[in-house]
ROSE-882351 format. One record per residue (C-alpha): y, z, x; residue in one letter. Coordinates in nm, 4 decimals, always signed. Each point is the difference from the previous one (the first is absolute). Example, Ala and Ser with C-alpha at 12.3 -4.5 7.8 and 13.67 -1.06 7.14 Angstrom:
2
PT        y        z        x aa
PT  -0.4500  +0.7800  +1.2300  A
PT  +0.3440  -0.0660  +0.1370  S
//
This chain:
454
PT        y        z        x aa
PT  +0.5634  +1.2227  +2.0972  X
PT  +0.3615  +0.0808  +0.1009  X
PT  +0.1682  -0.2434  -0.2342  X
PT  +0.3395  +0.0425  +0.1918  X
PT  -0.1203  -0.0381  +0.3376  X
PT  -0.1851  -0.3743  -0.1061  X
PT  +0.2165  -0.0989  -0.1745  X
PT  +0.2755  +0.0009  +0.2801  X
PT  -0.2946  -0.1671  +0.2231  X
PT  +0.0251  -0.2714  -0.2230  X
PT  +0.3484  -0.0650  +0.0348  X
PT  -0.0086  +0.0472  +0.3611  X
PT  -0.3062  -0.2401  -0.0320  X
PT  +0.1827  -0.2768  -0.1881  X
PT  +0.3155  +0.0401  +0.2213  X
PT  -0.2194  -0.0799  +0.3247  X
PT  -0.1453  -0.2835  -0.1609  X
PT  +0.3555  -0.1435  -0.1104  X
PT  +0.1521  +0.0484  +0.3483  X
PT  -0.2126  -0.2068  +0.1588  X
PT  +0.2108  -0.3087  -0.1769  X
PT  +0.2582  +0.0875  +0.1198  X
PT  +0.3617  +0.1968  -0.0968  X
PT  +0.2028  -0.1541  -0.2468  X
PT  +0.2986  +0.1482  -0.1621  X
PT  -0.0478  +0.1135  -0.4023  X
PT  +0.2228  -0.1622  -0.2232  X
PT  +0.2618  +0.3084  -0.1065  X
PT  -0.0329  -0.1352  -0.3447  X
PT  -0.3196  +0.2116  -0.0203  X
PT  +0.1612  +0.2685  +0.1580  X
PT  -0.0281  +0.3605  -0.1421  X
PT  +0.1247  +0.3125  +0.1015  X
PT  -0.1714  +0.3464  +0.0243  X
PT  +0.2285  +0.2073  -0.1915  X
PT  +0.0201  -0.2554  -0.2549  X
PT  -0.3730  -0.0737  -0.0569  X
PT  -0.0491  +0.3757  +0.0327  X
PT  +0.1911  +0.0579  -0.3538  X
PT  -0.1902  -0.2515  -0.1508  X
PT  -0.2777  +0.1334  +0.1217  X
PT  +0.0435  +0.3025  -0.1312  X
PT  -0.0048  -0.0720  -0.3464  X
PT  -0.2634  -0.2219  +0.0545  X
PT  -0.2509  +0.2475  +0.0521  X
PT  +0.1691  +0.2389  -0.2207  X
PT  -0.1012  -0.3100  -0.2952  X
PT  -0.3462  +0.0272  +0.1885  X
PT  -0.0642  +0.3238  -0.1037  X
PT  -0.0014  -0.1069  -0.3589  X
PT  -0.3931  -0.0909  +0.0393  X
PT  -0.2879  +0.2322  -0.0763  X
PT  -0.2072  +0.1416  +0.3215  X
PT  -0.2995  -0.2294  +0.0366  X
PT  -0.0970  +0.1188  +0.3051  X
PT  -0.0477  +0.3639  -0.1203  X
PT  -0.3483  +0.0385  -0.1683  X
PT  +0.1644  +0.1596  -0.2931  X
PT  +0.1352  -0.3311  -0.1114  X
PT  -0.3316  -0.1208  -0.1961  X
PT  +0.1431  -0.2882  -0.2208  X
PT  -0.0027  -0.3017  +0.0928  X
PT  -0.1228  -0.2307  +0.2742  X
PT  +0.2600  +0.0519  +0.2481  X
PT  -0.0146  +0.1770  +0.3280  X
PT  +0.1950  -0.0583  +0.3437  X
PT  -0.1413  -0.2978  +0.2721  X
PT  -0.1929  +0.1487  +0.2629  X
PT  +0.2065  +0.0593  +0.3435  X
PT  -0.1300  -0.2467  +0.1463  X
PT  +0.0401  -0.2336  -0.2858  X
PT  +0.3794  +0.0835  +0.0135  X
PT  +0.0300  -0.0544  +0.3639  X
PT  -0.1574  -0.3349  +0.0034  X
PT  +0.1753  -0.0993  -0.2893  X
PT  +0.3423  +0.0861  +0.1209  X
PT  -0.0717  -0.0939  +0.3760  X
PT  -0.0517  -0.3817  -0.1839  X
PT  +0.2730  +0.0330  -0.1621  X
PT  +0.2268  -0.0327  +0.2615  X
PT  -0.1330  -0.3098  +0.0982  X
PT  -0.0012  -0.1095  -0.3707  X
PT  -0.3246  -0.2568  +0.0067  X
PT  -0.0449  -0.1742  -0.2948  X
PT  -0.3994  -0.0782  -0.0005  X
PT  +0.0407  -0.3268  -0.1939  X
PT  +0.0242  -0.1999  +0.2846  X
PT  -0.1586  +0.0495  +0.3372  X
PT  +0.3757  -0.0629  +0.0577  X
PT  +0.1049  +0.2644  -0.1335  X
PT  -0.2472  +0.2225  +0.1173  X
PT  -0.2683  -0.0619  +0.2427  X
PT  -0.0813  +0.3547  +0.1074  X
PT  +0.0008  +0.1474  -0.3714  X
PT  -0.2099  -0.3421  -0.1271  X
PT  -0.2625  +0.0672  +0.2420  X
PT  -0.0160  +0.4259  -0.1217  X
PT  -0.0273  -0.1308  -0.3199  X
PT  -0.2658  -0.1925  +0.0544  X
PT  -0.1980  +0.3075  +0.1459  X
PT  +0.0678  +0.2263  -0.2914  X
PT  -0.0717  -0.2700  -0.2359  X
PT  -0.3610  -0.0640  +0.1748  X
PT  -0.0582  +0.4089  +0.0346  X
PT  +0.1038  +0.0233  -0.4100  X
PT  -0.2404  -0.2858  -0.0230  X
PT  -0.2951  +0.1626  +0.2262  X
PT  +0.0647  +0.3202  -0.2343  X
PT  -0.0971  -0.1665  -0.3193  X
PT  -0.3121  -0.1988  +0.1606  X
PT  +0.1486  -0.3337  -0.0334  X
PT  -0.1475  -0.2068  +0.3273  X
PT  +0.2613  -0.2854  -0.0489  X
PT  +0.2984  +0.0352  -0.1662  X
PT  +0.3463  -0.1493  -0.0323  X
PT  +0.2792  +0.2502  -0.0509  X
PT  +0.3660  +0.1674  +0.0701  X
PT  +0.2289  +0.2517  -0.0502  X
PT  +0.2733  +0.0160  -0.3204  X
PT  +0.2345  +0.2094  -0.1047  X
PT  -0.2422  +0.1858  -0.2472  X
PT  -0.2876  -0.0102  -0.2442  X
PT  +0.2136  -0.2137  -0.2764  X
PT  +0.0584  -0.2818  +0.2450  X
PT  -0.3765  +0.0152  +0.1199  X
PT  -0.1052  -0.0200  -0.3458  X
PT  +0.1880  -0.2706  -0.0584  X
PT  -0.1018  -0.2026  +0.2647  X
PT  -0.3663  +0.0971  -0.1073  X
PT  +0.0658  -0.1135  -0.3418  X
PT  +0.1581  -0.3573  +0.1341  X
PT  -0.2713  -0.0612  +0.1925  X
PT  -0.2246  +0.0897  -0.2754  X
PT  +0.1871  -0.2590  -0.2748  X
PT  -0.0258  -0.2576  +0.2621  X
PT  -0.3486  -0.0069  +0.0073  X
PT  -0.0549  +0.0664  -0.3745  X
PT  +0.2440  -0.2096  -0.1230  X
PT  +0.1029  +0.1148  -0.4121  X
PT  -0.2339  +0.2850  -0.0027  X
PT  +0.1140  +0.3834  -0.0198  X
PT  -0.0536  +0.3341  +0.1528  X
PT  -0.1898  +0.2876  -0.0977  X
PT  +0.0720  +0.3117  +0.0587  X
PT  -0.0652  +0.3985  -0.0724  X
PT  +0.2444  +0.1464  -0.2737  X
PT  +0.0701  +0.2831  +0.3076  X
PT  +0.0990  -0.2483  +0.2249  X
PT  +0.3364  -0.0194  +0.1556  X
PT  +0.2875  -0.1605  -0.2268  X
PT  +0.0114  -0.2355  +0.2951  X
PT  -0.2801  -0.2142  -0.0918  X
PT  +0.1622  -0.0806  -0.3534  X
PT  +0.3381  -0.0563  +0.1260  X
PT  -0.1405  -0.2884  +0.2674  X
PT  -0.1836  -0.1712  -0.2398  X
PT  +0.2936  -0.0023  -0.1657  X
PT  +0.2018  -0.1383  +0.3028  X
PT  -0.2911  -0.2610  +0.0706  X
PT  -0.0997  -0.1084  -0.3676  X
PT  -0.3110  +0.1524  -0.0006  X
PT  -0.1577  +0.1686  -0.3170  X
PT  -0.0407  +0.3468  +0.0769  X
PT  -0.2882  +0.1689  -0.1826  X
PT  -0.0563  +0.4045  +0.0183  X
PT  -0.3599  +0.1119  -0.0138  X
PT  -0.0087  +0.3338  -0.1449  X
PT  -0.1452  +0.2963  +0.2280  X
PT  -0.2709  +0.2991  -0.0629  X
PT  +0.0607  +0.3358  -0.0314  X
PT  +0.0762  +0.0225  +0.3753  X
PT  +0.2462  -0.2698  -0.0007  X
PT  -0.1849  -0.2651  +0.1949  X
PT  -0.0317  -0.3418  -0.1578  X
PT  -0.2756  -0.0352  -0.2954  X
PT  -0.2770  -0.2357  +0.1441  X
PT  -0.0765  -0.1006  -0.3785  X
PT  +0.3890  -0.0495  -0.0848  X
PT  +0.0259  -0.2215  +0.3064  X
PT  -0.3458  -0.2166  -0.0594  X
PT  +0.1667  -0.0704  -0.3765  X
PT  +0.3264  -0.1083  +0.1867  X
PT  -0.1965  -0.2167  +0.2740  X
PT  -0.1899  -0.1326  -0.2667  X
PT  +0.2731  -0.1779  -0.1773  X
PT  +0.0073  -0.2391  +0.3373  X
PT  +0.3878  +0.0920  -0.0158  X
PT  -0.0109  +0.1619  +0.3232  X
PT  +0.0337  -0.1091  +0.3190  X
PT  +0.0241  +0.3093  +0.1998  X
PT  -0.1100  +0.3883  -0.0273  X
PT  +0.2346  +0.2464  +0.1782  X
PT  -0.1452  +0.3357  +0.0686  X
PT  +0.1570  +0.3177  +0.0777  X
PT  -0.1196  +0.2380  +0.2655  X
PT  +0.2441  +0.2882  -0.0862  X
PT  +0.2144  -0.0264  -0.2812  X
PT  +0.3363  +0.1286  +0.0569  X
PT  +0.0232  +0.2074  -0.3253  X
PT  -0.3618  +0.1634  +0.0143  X
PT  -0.0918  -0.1254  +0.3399  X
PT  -0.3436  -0.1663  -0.1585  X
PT  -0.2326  -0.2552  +0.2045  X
PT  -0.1414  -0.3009  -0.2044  X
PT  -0.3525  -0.0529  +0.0464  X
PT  +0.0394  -0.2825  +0.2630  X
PT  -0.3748  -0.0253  +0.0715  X
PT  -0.1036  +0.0137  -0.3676  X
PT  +0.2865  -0.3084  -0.0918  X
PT  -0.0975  -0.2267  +0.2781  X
PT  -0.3094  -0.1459  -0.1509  X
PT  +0.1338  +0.0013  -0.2918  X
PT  +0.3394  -0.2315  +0.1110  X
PT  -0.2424  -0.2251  +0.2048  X
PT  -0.2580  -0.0926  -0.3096  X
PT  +0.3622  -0.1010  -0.1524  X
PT  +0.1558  -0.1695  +0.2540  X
PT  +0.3005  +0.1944  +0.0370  X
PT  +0.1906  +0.1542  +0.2982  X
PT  +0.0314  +0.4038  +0.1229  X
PT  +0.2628  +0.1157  +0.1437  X
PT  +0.0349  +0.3863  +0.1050  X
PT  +0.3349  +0.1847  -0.0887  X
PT  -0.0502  +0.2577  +0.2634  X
PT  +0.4109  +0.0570  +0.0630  X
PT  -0.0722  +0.4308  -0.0605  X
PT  -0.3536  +0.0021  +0.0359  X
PT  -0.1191  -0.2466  +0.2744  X
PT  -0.0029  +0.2775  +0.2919  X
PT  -0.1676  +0.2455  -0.1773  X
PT  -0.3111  -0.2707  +0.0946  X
PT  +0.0040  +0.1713  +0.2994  X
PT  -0.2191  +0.2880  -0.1798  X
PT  -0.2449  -0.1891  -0.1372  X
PT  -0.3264  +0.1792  +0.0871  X
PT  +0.1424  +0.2599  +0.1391  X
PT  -0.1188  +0.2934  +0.1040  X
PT  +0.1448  +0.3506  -0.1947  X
PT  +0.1558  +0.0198  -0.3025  X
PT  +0.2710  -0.2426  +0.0570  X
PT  -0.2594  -0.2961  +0.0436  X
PT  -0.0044  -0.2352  -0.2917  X
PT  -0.2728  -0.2584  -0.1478  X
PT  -0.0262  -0.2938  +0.2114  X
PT  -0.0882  -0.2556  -0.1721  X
PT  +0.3291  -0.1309  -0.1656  X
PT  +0.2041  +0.0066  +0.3240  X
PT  -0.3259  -0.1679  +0.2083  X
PT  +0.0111  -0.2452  -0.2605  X
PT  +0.3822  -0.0744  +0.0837  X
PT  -0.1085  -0.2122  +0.2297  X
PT  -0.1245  -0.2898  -0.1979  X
PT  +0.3040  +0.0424  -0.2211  X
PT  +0.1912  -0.3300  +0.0254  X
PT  +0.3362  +0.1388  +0.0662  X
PT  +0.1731  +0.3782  +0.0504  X
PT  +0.3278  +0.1589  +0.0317  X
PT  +0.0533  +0.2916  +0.1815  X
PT  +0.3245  +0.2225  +0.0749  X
PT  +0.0540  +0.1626  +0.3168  X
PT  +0.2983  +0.1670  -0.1273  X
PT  -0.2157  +0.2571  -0.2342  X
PT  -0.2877  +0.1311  +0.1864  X
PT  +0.0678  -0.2142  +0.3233  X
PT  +0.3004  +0.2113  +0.1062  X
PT  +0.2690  -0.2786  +0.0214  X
PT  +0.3279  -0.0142  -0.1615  X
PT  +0.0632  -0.1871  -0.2463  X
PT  +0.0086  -0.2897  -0.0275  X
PT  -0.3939  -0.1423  +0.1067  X
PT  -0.2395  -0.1623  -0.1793  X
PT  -0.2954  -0.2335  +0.0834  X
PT  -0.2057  -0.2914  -0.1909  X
PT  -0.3234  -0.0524  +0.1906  X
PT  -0.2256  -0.3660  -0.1008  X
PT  -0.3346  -0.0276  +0.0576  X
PT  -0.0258  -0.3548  +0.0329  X
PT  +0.2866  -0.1400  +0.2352  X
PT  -0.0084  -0.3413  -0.1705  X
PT  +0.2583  +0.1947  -0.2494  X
PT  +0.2142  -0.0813  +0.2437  X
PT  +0.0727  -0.3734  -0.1128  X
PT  +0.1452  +0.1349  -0.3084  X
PT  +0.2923  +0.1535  +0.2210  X
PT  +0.0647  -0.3548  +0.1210  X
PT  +0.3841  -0.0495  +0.0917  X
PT  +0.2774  -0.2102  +0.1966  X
PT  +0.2617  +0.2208  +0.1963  X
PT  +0.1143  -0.2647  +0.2360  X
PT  +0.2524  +0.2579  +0.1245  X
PT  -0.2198  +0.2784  +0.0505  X
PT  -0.3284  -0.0877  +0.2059  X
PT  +0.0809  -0.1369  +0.3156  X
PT  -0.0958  +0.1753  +0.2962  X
PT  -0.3745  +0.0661  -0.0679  X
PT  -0.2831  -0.2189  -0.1509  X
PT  -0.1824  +0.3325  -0.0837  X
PT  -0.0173  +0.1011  -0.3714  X
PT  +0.3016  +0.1622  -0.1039  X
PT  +0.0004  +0.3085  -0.2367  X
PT  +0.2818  -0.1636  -0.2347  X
PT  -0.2955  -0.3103  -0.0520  X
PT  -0.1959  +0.2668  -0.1563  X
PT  +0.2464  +0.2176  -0.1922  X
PT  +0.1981  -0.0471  -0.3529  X
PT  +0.2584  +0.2262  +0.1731  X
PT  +0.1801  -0.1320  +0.2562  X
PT  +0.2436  +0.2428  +0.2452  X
PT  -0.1767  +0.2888  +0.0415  X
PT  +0.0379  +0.2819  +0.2180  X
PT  -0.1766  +0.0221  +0.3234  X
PT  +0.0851  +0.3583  +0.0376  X
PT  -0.2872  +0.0862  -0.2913  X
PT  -0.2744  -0.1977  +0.2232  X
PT  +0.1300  +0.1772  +0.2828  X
PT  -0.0113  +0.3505  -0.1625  X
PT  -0.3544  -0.0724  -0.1046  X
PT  -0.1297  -0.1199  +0.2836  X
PT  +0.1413  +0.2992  +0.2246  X
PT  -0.1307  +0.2702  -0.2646  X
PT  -0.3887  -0.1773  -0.0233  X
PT  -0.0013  +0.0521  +0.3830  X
PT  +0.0304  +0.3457  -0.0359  X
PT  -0.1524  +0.0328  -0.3902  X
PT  -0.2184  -0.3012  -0.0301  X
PT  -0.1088  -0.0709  -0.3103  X
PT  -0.3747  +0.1088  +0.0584  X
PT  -0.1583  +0.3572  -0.1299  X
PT  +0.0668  +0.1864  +0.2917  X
PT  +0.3785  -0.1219  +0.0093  X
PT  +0.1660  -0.0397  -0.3302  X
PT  -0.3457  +0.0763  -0.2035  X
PT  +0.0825  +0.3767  +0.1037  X
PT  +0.3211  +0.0313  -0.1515  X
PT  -0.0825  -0.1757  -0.3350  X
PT  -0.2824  +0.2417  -0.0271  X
PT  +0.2198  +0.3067  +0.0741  X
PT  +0.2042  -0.1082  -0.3372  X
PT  -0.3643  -0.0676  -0.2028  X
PT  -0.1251  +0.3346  +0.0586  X
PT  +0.3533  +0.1420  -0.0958  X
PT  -0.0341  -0.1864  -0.2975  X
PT  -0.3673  +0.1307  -0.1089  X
PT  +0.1021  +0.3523  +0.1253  X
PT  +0.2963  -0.0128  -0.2787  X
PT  -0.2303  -0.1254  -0.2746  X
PT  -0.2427  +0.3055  +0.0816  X
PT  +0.2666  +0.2171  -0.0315  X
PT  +0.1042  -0.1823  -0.3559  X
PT  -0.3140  +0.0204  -0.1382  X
PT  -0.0189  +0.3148  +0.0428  X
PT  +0.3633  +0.0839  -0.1142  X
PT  +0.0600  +0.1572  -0.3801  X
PT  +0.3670  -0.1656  +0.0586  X
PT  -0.0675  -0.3145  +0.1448  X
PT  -0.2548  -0.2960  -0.1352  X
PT  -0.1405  -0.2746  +0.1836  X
PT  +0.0392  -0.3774  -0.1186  X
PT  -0.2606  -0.1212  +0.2151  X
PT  -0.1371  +0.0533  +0.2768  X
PT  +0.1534  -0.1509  +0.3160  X
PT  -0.1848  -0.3215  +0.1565  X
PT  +0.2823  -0.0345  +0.2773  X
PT  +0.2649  +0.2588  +0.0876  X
PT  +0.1957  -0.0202  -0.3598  X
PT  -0.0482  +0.2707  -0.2165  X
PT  +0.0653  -0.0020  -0.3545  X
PT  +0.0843  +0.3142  -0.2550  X
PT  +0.1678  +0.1678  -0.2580  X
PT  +0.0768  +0.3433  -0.1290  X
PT  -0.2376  +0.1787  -0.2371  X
PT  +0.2142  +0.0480  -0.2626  X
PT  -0.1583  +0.1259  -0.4038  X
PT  -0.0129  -0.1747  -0.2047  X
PT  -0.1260  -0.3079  +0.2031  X
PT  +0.2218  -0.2865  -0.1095  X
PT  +0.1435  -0.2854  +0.1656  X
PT  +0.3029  +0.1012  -0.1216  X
PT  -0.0095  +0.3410  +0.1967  X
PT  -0.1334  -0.1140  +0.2690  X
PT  +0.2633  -0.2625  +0.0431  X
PT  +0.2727  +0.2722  -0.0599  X
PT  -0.1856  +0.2176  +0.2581  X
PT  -0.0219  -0.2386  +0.2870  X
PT  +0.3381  -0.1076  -0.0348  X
PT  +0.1605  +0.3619  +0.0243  X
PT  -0.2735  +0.0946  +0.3349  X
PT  +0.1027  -0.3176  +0.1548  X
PT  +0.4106  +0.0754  -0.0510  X
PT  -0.0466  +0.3750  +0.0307  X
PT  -0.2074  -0.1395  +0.3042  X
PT  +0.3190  -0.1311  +0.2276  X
PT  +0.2358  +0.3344  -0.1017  X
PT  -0.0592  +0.3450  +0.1556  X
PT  -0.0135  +0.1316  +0.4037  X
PT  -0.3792  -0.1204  -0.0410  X
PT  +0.0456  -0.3672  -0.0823  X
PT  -0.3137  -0.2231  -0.1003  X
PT  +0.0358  -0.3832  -0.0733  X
PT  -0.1994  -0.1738  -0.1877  X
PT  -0.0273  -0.3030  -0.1870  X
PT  -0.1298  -0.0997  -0.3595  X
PT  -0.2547  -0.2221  -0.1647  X
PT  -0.0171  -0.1297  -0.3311  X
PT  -0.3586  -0.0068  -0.1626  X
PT  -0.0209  -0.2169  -0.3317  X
PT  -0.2050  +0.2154  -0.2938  X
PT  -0.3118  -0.1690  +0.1130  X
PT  +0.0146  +0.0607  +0.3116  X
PT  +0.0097  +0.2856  -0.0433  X
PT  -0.2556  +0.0308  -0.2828  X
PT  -0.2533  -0.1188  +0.2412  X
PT  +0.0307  +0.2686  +0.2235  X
PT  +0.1188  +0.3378  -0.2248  X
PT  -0.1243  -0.0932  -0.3731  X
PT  +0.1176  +0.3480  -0.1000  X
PT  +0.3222  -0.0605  +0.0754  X
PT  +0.1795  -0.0646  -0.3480  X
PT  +0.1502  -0.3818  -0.0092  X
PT  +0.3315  +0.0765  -0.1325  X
PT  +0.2052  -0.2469  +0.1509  X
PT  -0.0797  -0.3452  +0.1646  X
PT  -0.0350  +0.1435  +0.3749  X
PT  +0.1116  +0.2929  +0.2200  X
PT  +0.1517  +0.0496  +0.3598  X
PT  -0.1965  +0.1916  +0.2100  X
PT  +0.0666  +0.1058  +0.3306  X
PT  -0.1501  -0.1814  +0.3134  X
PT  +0.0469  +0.0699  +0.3921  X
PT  -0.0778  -0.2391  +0.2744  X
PT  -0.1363  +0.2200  +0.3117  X
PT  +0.0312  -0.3022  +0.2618  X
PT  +0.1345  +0.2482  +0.2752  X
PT  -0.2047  +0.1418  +0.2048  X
PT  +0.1606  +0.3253  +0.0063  X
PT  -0.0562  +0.0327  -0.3677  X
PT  -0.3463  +0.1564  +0.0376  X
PT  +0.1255  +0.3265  +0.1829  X
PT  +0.2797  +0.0406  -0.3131  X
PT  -0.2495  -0.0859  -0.2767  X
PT  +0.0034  +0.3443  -0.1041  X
PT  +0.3640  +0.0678  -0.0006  X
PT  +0.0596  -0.2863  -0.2087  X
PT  -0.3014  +0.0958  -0.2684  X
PT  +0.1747  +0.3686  +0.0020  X
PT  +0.3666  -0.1144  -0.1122  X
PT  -0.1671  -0.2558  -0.2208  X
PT  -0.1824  +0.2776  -0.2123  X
PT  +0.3236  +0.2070  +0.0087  X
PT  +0.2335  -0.2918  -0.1536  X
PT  -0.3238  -0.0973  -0.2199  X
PT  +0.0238  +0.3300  -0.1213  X
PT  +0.3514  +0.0026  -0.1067  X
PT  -0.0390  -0.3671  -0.1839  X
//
């Protein structure tokens, strides 16, 4: 895509569309010259370049890469309209995209009715989850895996829910004998799983929990903000194909959260709750007397905590799933470009005499640390620390990011390693662009060389 060249379509596009009302004079208070705004502008991307390059596949750190074109162009081609998609008032044409993208995120996970929308990320989804959840367990609590994001704890907070962690196995997915203690203390009203943890990348055992939560009455509800796409692999073919049976079993989940803006190639910010049962709607239940006037059709603001929200994010999803639909011949071949980077690097670990492997990657996030001798936390700590700031420095620059394992942890998966200290940072890369499998190699070479040195 010529990025350029669409993107003045679209304000050639826009401009068409607002002539047909008819001219009217701007108001010179929102007048601004070209000289002017072009020393502003100036610094402003001269502050800009104070970012590190996500789009380059040597930037393997966090969870961060650049919208797809097409993403950007139907965001920004929104934006000069500005709908707001709480109201079909504010937004007819973006309301009705969102309710496509919603029902193709929906057909993705299995779910043959659902009740959903778009938010502004995976916090706000998981809120709403969690809302929905204390409504219909009133003064019962959450459970959920140790791994899981800080999220979870933080809402409960918010909402006045008991939050209780369920410690995980030696591959960081929830312990199915932690969480039947927990679930039988009848505390619990609700079971979130995790289908990706953002620090190992992890997937709960959805299909092995779900008989469990219904002999206990309890909700599910799927966390699948990093890892929901990668459901697009399940039974795949090759070595990127993963074990179906948690992400099948998504579908009788009772709720799920899902963001776009990782592996769906949208900016930031776009997130989406999806319900199973579209009676949750009632819970939603509001008066805007204002705000709902010239439709009797549902509005998205009747079914949303949030309430201005940009139409430009339904917009930018709903142009890049015509091109990139979320099926496995459309997005399903990008996500598995970025596993089988991912399980190319750990070969190469394993196989390293400078490099160990954590664990082995489920997803596309690879854990590791330097071999260092003796094998303490303590060096290994020290170690990952200097790779990952020796990392960023140099005409070869690598970025990374850190995790911090707790002693047992870590126990569970290197018992030689000497317990010196009550955890260690290790080193962890998220391969989630798709360009990151042809530069695997690069990135294992400078790793060994700074490993070396630490």
């Amino acid at each position: 895509m010529d990025l350029q060249h669409w993107l003045g379509r679209a304000t050639h596009a826009i401009q068409d569309w607002a002539d047909t009302f008819g001219p009217y004079r701007p108001h010179p208070s929102l007048q601004v010259d070209d000289d002017r705004f072009g020393a502003v502008f100036e610094e402003f991307t001269a502050r800009l370049a104070d970012n590190y390059p996500f789009f380059h596949p040597r930037y393997a750190g966090q969870m961060l890469k650049p919208p797809h074109p097409a993403a950007v162009v139907g965001h920004l081609t929104a934006m000069l309209i500005n709908p707001n998609n709480h109201a079909l008032d504010g937004g007819p044409a973006t309301a009705a995209m969102e309710r496509e993208v919603v029902a193709c995120l929906a057909r993705m996970f299995g779910y043959d009715t659902h009740l959903g929308h778009l938010t502004t990320g995976g916090t706000i989804a998981n809120l709403e989850a969690l809302f929905v959840a204390r409504e219909l367990h009133p003064g019962r609590g959450v459970a959920h895996s140790a791994d899981a994001h800080y999220t979870h704890g933080r809402m409960c907070h918010v909402l006045g829910l008991t939050s209780h962690p369920v410690r995980t196995d030696d591959r960081g997915r929830m312990d199915l004998g932690a969480l039947e203690d927990v679930l039988r203390t009848g505390e619990v009203g609700t079971v979130v799983l995790t289908t990706g943890t953002t620090g190992l990348g992890a997937v709960d055992p959805v299909h092995e929990v779900l008989p469990l939560a219904e002999r206990h009455g309890v909700r599910v509800h799927v966390d699948a903000a990093y890892g929901g796409f990668f459901t697009l692999l399940a039974g795949a073919e090759g070595p990127e194909g993963l074990p179906p049976e948690p992400w099948r079993a998504i579908a009788r989940a009772d709720s799920i959260v899902v963001d776009p803006h990782k592996h769906g190639l949208q900016p930031y910010g776009c997130g989406a709750v999806l319900f199973r049962d579209p009676e949750v709607g009632r819970f939603y239940l509001h008066d805007s007397p204002y705000t709902y006037f010239t439709s009797t059709e549902l509005h998205l603001g009747e079914i949303s905590l949030e309430c201005s929200r940009a139409g430009a994010a339904a917009a930018a999803l709903w142009l890049t799933f015509q091109l990139l639909p979320p099926t496995p011949d459309g997005l399903g071949r990008v996500l598995a470009a970025g596993r089988r980077a991912a399980l190319r690097w750990a070969d190469l670990i394993e196989a390293s005499d400078a490099l160990e492997l954590y664990q082995r990657p489920e997803l596309d996030i690879v854990t590791y640390f330097p071999a260092v001798a003796p094998a303490t936390l303590t060096g290994i700590d020290a170690a990952s620390a200097r790779v990952l700031a020796d990392g960023m420095t140099g005409p070869d620059p690598v970025f990374l990011s850190t995790l911090r394992a707790d002693r047992e942890s870590f126990a569970a998966r290197h018992p030689e390693t000497v317990a010196d200290a009550d955890g260690a940072r290790i080193l962890r890369s998220v391969l989630m662009k798709p360009e990151s499998e042809e530069h695997v190699e690069h990135l294992h070479d400078r790793l060994e060389r700074l490993a070396g040195r630490a």
